[in-house]
BABAZA-816851 format. One record per residue: x, y, z of N, C-alpha, C, O in turn. Coordinates in steps of 0.1 Angstrom, whole numbers, plus 5000, padded with zeros to 4 digits. Layout:
BEGIN
XYZXYZXYZXYZ;...
//
This chain:
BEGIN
674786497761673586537769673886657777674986707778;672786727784673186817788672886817805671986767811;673586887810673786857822673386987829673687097827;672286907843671186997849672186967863672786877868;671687157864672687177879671887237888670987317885;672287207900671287317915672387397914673587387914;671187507913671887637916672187707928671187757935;673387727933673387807945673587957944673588027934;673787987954674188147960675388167971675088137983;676588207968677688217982677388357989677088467986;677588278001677088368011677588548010676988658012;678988518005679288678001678388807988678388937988;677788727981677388797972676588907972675588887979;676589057967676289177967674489217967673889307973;673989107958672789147960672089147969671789027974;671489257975671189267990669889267992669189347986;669289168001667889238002667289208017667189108024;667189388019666889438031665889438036664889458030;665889398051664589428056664189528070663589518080;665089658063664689778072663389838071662589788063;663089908076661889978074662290038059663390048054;661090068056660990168044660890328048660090398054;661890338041662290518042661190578029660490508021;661390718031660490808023661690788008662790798004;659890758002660690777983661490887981660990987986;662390897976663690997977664091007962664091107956;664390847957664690847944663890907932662790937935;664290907923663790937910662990837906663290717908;661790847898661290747892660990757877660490667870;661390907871661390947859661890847845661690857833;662590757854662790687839662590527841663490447837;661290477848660890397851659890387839659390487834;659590237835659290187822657790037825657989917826;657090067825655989937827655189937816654490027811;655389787811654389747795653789597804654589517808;652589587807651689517809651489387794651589417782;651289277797651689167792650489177777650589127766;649789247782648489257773648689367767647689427764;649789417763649889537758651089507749651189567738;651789417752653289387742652389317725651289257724;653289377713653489337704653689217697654889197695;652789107691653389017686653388977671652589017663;654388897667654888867653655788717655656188657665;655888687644656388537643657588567645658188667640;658188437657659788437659660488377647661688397648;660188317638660888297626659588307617658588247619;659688387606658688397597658488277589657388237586;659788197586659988117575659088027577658587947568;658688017590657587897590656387917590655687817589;655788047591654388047584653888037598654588077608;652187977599651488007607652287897617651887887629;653287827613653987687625655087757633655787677639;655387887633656087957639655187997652653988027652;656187987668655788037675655888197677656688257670;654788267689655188417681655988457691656288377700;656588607689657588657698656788807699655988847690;657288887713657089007715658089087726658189057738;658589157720660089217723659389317736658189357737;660489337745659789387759660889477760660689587765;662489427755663289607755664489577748664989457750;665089647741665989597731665689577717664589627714;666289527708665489527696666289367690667389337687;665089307691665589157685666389087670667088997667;665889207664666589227647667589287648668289287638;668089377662668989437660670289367663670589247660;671489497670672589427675672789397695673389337704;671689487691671989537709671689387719671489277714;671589407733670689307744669889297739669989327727;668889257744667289287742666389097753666688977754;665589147756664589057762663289067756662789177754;662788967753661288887747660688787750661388687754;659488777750658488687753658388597738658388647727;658388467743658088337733656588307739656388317751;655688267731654188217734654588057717654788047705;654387967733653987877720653087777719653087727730;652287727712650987627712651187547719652187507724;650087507721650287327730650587217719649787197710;651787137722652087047713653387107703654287027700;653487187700654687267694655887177696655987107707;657087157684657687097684658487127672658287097660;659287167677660787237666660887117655659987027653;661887137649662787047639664187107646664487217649;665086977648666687007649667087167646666787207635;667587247654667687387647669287467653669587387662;669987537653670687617661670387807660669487867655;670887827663670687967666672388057669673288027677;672388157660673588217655674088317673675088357678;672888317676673988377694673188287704672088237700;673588277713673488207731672288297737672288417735;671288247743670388287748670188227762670988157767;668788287770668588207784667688257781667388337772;666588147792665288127791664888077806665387987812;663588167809663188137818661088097820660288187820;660788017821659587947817658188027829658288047841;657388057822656688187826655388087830655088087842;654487987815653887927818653687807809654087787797;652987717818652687607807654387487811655087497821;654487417802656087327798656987337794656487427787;658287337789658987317778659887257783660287257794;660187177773661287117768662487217759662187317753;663787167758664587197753665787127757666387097768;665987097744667587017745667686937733666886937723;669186857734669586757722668486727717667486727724;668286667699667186577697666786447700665586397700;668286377703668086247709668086227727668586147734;667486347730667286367745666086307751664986317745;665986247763664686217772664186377775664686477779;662686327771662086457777662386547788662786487798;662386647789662086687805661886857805662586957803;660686827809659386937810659487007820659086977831;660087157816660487237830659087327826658387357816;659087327839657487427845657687577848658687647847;656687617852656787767857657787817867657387817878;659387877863660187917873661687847869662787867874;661387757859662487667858663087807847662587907843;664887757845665787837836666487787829667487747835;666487767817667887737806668487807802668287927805;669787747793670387827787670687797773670987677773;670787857761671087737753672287827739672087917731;673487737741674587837734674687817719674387717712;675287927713674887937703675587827691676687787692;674887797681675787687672675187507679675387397674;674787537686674687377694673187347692672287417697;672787227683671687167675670687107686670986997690;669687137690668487127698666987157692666887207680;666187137700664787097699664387137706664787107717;662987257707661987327713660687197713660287117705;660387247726658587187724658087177737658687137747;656687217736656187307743654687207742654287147732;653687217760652987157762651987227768652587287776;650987247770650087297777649087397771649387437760;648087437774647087537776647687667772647287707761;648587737778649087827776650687857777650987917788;651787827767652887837772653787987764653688047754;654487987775654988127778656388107787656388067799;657488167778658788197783659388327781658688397775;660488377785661088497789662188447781662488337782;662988557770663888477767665188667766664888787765;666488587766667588717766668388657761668688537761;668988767753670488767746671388857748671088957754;672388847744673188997747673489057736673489187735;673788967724673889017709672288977702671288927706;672589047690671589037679672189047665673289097664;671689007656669788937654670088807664671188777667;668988757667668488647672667888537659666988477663;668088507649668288397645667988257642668988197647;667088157636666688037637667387987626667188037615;668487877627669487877616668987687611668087637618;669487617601669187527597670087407604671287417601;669987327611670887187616672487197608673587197614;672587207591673987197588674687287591675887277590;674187407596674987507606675687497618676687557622;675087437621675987397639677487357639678287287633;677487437650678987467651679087467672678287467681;680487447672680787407688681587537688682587557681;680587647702681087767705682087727719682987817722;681987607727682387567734681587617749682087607761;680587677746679887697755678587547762677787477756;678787557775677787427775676387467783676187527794;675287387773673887397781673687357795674387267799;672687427804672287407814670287427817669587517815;669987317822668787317826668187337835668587237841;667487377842667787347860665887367861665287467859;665387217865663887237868663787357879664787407884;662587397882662187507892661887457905661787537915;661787307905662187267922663587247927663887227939;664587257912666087267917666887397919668087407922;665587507918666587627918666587657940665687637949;667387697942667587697957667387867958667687967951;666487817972665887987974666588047986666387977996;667288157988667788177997666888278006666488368001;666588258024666088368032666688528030667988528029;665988628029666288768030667988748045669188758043;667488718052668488718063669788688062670588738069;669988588052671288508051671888608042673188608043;671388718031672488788030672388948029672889028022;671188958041671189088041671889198047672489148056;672089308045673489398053673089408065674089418073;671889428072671489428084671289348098670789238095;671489358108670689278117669189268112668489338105;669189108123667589098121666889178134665589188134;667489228142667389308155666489448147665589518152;667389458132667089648133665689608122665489678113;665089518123663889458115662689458122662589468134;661789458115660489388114660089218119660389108115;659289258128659289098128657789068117656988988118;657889138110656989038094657288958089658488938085;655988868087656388758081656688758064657088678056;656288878062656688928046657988928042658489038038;658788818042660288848041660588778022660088668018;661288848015660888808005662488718003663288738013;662988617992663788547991664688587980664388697975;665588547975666188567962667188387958667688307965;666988407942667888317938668888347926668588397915;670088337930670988337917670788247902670388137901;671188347891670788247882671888267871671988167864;672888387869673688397862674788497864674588567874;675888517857676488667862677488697875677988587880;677888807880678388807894677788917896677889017888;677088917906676689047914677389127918676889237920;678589107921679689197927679889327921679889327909;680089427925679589567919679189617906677989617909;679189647894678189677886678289557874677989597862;678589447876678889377869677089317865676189317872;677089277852675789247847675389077854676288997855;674089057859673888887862671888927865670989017864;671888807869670388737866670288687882671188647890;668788717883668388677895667088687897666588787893;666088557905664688567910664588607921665488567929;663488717927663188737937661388677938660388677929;661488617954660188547955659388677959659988777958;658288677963657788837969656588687977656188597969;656188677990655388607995654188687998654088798001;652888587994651488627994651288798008651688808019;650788848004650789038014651689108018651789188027;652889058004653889148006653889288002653489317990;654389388012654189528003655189598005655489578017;655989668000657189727996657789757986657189767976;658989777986659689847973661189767971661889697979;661489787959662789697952663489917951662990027949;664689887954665789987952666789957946667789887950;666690027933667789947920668890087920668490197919;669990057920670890137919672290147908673190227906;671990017902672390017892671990107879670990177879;672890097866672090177852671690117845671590177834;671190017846670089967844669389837848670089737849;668189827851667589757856665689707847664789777844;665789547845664489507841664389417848665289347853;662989397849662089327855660889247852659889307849;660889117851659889057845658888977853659388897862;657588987851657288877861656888747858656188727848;657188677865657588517859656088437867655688327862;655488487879654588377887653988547895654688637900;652488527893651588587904651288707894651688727882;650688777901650188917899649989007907648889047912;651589067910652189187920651389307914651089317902;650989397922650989537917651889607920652589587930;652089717910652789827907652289957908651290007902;653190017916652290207924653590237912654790217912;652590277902653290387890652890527891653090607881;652190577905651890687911651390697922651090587926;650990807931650590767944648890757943648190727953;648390777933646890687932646590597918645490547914;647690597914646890397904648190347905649390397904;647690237907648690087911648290017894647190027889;649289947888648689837878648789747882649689747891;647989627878648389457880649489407875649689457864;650189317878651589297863651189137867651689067875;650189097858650188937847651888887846652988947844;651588767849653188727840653388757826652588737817;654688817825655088847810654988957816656088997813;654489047823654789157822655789207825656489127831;656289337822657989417823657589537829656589607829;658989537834658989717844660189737845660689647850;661189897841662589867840662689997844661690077846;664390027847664290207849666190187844666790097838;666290297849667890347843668490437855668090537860;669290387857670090427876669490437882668490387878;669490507899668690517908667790557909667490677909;666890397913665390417915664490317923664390207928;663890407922662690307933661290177925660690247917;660990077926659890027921659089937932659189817936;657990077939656990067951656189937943655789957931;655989787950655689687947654689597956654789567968;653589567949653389447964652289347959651489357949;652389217968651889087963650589067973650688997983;649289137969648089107977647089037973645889047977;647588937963646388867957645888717964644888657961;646988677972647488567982648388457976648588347980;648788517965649788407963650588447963650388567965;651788427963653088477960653588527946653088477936;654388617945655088617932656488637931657188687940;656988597916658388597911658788667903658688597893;659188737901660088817893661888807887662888827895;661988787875663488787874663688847872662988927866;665488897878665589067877666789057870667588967873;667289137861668089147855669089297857668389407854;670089307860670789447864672189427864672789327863;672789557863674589537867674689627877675789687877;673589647889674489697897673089617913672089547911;673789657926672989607939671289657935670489707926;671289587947669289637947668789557955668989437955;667889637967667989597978666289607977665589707974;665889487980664189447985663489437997663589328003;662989548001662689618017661089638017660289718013;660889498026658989528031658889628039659889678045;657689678040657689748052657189688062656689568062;657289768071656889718089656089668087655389688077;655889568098654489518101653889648111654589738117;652589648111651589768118651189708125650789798133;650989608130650789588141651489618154650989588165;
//
């Protein structure tokens, strides 16, 4: 069986998110990247199955290839694998709608919007998927990506994890930001972060959600070489210039390559989530309150 863990965060960890004022755009934004969810490409994640295949649409990387790469799964309501493994280790983060995933002889359990798996490679499981509209985020680090037959399975010694989205633990901006809360804003726009894989510690590669709370406006400063961004819950806008903002739908992506700025904000009144994926710091700074 596979075993579901609360995820923490130690207080030491690098990823920083600030709540100074916002300074003047300085950085570069030249190699900043935004594909709106209605705009991605789709094709069957395994052909072999015909119209019973759910589809896939690749957002950066190339899924046939060798490289990383991140993609969008859309799958029907009711969808429901056969026993299967898969030739590399993936993670998955649930966008919309249910899924299930795990052993075949497993008790259900239907993670929702925000929840994250992982599922390693060689180890024989079961997709299926419920709702209206379902939709996950899914990463690898190798390629091709793969849908292999059950007598394949093999023990990489890697083990699954599940973690519903009411078990992932959210941490306040405060608890690990580099600043006093003295040299701050007293807004209530403070946005959160949660650990989800990786070490943050200087340019090392890892996984992480940031919450952005309903009238947040500000900017994410990525300083690492590379940085993507997906959005998992809400519909943040994006200043891709200083007069058109886009909407970013979940599923949507926005990425850059070293230091840069992505001017961000959540005015629709709900909140939004974004997982961010990077190997180096990046610091998420509202601006002042005006009052």
């Amino acid at each position: 069986m596979r075993t579901y863990l609360l995820l923490t965060l130690a207080l030491g960890v690098s990823v920083c998110v600030t709540l100074q004022a916002a300074a003047d755009n300085t950085a570069t934004k030249s190699a900043t990247r935004v594909v709106l969810s209605s705009e991605v490409k789709w094709e069957p994640l395994n052909p072999a199955r015909g119209d019973k295949s759910p589809k896939a649409a690749t957002l950066w990387g190339d899924r046939k290839g060798s490289v990383p790469t991140g993609f969008l799964v859309q799958f029907l309501d009711g969808f429901s694998s056969p026993p299967h493994i898969h030739n590399v280790s993936y993670r998955g983060v649930v966008i919309s709608g249910l899924i299930h995933n795990d052993d075949p002889d497993a008790a259900d359990m239907w993670m929702p919007t925000g929840s994250f798996w992982t599922q390693p490679k060689g180890e024989l499981h079961i997709t299926a998927a419920k709702g209206n509209s379902n939709l996950a985020y899914i990463e690898i680090e190798e390629g091709p990506y793969l849908v292999l037959p059950k007598e394949k399975a093999f023990d990489s010694r890697e083990r699954p994890v599940n973690v519903d989205a009411s078990n992932i633990v959210w941490l306040d901006a405060s608890i690990i930001t580099r600043y006093d809360q003295s040299e701050t804003s007293a807004s209530a726009s403070e946005p959160r972060v949660a650990f989800l894989w990786g070490n943050p510690q200087g340019d090392q590669l890892n996984g992480t959600l940031i919450k952005l709370p309903p009238e947040f406006t500000g900017r994410i400063n990525s300083s690492g070489s590379t940085f993507h961004g997906v959005v998992i819950k809400g519909r943040p806008q994006y200043q891709v210039s200083e007069t058109e903002a886009k909407t970013l739908e979940p599923g949507s992506y926005f990425s850059s390559e070293g230091e840069s700025i992505h001017q961000i904000s959540s005015k629709t009144g709900r909140e939004s989530i974004i997982y961010v994926r990077t190997n180096g710091k990046y610091d998420v700074i509202p601006e002042r309150s005006k009052m």
